[in-house]
Structures are given as C-alpha cells and as structure tokens.
C-alpha positions in Angstrom: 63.3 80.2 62.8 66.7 82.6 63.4 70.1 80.7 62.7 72.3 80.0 65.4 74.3 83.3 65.3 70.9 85.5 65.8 69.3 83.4 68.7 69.6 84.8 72.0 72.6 83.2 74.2 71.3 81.4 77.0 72.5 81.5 80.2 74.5 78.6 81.1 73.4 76.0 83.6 75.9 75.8 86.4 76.8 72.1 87.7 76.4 72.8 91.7 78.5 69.6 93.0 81.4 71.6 90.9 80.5 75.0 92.2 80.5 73.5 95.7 83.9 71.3 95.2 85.4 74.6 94.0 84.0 76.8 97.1 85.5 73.6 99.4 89.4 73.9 98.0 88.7 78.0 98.3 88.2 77.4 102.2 91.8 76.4 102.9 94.3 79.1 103.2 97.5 79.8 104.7 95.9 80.5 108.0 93.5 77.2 107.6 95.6 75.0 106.3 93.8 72.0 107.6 89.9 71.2 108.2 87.5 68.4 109.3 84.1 67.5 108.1 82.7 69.8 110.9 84.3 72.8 110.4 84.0 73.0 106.4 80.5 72.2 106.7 80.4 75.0 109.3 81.8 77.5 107.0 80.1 76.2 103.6 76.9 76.3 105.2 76.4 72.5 103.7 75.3 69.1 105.6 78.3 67.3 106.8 77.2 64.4 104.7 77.3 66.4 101.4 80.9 67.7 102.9 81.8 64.5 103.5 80.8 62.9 99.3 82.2 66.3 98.7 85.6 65.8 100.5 86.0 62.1 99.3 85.5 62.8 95.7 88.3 65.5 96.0 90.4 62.7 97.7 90.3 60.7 95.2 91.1 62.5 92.5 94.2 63.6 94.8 93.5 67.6 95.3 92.8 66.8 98.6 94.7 64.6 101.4 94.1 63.5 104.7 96.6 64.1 107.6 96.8 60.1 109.5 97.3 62.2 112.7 95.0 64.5 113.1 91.7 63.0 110.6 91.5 66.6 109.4 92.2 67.3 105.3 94.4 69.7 103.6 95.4 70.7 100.2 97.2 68.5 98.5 101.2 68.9 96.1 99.0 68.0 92.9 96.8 71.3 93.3 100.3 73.3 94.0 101.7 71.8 91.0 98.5 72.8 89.1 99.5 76.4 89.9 103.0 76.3 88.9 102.1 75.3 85.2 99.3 78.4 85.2 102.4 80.5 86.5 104.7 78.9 83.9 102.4 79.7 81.0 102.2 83.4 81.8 106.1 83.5 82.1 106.0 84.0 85.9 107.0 80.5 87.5 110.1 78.9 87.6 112.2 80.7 84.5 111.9 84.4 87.0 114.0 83.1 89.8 117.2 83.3 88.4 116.3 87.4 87.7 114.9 87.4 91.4 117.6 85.4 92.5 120.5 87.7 91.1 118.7 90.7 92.7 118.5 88.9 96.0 122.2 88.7 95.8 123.2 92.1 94.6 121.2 94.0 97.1 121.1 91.1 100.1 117.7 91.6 100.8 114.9 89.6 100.4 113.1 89.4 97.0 109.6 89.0 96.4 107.3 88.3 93.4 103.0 89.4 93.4 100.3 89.7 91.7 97.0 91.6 92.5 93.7 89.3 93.4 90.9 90.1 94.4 91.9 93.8 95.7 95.2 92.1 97.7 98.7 91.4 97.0 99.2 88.0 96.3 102.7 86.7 96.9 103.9 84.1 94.1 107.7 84.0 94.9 110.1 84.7 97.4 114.0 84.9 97.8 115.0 85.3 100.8 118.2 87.3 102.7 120.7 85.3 103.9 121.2 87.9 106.6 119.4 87.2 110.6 117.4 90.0 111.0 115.3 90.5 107.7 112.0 91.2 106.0 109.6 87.9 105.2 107.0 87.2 103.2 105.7 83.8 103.1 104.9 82.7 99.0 100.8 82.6 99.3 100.6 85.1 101.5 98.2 88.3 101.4 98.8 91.6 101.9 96.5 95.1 101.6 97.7 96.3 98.2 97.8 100.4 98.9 100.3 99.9 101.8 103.4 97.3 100.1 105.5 98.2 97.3 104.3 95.7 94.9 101.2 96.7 95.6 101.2 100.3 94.8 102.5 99.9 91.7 100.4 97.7 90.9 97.5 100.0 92.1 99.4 102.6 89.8 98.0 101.0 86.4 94.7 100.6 87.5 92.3 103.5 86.0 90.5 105.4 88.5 87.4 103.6 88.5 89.0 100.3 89.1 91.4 101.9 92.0 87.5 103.1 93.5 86.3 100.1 93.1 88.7 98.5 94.8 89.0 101.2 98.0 85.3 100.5 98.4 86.0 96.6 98.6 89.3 96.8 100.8 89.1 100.3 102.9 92.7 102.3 103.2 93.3 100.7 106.7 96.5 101.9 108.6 99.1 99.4 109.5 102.2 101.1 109.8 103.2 104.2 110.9 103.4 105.9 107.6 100.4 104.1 105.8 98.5 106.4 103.2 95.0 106.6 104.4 93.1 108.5 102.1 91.6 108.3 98.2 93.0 111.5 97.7 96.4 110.5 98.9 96.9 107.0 97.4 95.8 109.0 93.9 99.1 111.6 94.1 100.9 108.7 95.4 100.1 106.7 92.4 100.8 109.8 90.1 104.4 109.7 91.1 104.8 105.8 90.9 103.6 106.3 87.6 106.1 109.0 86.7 109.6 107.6 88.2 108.3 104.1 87.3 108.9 102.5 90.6 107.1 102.5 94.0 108.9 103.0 97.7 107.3 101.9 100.8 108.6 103.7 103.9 107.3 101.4 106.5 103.6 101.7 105.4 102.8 98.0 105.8 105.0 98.1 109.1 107.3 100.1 111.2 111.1 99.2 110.8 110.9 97.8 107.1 111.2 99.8 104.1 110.9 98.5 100.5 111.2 99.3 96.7 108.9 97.7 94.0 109.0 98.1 90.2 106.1 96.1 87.6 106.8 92.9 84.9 104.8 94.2 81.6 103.3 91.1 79.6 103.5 91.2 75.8 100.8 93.6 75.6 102.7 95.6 77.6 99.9 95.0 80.7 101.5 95.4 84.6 100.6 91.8 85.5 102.5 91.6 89.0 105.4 93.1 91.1 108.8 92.8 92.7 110.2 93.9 95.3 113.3 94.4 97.4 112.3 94.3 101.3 114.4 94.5 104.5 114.8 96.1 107.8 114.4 100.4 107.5 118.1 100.4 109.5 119.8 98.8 106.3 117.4 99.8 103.9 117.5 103.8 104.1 115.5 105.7 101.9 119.4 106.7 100.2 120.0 102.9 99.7 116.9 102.2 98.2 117.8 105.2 95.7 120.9 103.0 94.8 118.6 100.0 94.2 116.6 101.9 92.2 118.2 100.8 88.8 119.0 97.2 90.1 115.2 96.6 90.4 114.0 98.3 86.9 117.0 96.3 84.7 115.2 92.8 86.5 111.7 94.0 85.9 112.6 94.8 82.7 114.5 91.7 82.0 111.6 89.7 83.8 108.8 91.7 81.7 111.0 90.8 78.8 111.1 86.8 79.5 107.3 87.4 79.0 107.2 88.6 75.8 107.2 92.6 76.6 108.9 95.0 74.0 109.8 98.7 74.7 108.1 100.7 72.3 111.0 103.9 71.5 109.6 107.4 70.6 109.9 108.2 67.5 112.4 111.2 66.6 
C-alpha cells in the first residue's frame, strides 16, 4: 500500500443542502431584494417544499429574515456584517473611508470604492457629493467593467488571456456615447492606463458623467480594486480631471499602503 502523500486525491463529496442554501442567498440582489417561496423555487428550479426547509433553516440561523408585511424574505444585517469583516481583513472596509472621505472633500465629487467579480465592477464603498446634481453609485451595485473608471484599470492588470476570457463572458456592449467597443480598442486603452497609472472615463458608462480611477496594490503589490472620482461631464471637464489626477494616486497610494503595499525604488 502507497502512504498518504502518494495516493491519488479524491474528489471531494459536495453536501447538496449547502450547495443549495448557498445558490438560495446568491438569488437576492440589489434588483431582488425580496422573494417568496414561489418565486425562489421558480428560479432554483427546486420544489417549493425543499425551498421552503431551505428558507427556514437560513431563518434561523439569522441570514435570512422575513418582511411581517409582505410574507416575502430578504437578506438579512448578519450576512452584511459577515462581508464587512471579509472587507476588513483584506484592508478594504471601514479603515479606507477616511482616505475616500478626504478625497470626497477635496475634489466635491462623489467617491467610489470596487472590486472586479465575476467579469463586473463590484461597488464596495461610496462617498457621496454633497452637491444636487451628481454622479451615484449605489454600494452593491454592478457595472460592465470595460466602460467605468474603476473598471479599466482594473481590466489594465489582467494579462491578455484573462481580459479574453473575460470579453467572451461579458461582450464590449455600448452604453454611453463614447463606450470602447472593440478587443482591439480596450487593449490600447489598457496600454495607456498602464503607462500614466490612472484610468479616465469620458462618459463611456453614460452621457454627461465623466470620471477618473486609479488601483489599491495589496502587499504583493496585486491591483485588488479601484477608486474613483465621479460627477456630472459639465463640472468634471477632462482639464479638471487632469487636476485630480494627483489627488487620486496620493489616496490610492495611501489606501494601497493601509494594505500592506510597498513601493519597490529602481535601483541607481
């Protein structure tokens, strides 16, 4: 007989009322933020009644809650408070704000925070402009990655095959009226992002707003998300956004450094 080390790794046995409990929380989102029995068996493809041992399992364990009004279930504030400690132990939860706060100020503009998932910006903080008319972004929203300022430079790191990859999985749509809608496009686009080590979007997600992004480094000197500086294109010129230019890089650096990320110098 082999010893442990040389016997073949077996593949390991999924528990399926986990898998499905897991697949359940997936199906709320921003746009679903509450479901009944019905309509999450509908979209799990399951019996209600296994939705339903499903549902009250989750309930009482408190990830899930039921609204008295309507009889339909939602997330609950234990799962959110299960993602702030995962965002807290990478260095991007609570002890960022102050950085994204102080930007928010300087520039009085709204101030966002992402990280890519699943080929689409995922939007983990906001700060927003204290001014009427402004740009938005709710904190869990989505948006397409090769069209937002956070997300090209995060699509700026990715090697080519990954950036492929992901263009096969989320086609370059157009949204606004400058979107980049070709490979060969996003690729040059990238280049430059890459060179001046900050991104510009000149209403590519949408017409009328105009943003800046720069990327936080992790200890390994990884791009692990994005900010951004976001606001309306008749305040937000592409002049001003020159003069934000080194606001944003000294808080991505100062964010990237809150992480653990070091500058490694030349040599002479």
């Amino acid at each position: 007989m082999g010893s442990e080390a040389t016997r073949k790794p077996r593949k390991t046995k999924l528990v399926a009322s986990v898998v499905r409990a897991a697949r359940l929380l997936k199906t709320f989102s921003r746009h679903r933020p509450e479901l009944g029995i019905t309509e999450l068996a509908h979209l799990l493809k399951l019996p209600p009644s296994s939705v339903y041992r499903l549902v009250s399992s989750l309930e009482s364990e408190g990830l899930i809650e039921q609204d008295p009004t309507t009889g339909k279930y939602r997330l609950s504030l234990d799962l959110f408070l299960l993602g702030a400690q995962v965002l807290d132990q990478i260095g991007l939860g609570e002890a960022s704000l102050p950085f994204l706060r102080r930007l928010a100020e300087e520039s009085g503009e709204t101030v966002n925070m992402g990280i890519l998932r699943d080929g689409v910006v995922v939007y983990l903080h906001k700060v927003e402009s204290t001014k009427v008319i402004r740009a938005s972004f709710a904190v869990g929203d989505h948006a397409p990655a090769h069209c937002t300022a956070i997300g090209k430079v995060l699509l700026a790191y990715l090697s080519d095959r990954e950036l492929e990859n992901l263009v096969r999985r989320h086609p370059l749509e157009k949204w606004g009226p400058n979107t980049i809608t070709s490979l060969e496009a996003l690729k040059e686009e990238l280049r430059r992002i890459r060179e001046r080590g900050y991104s510009i979007d000149n209403e590519e997600l949408a017409a009328n707003i105009r943003c800046i992004g720069a990327p936080i480094r992790d200890y390994l000197g990884q791009v692990v998300a994005g900010i951004a500086i976001s606001g309306p294109a008749q305040r937000l010129s592409l002049e001003r956004l020159e003069e934000l230019r080194d606001s944003i890089l000294e808080t991505a650096r100062l964010i990237s450094e809150r992480i653990g990320y070091r500058e490694t110098l030349p040599q002479a």
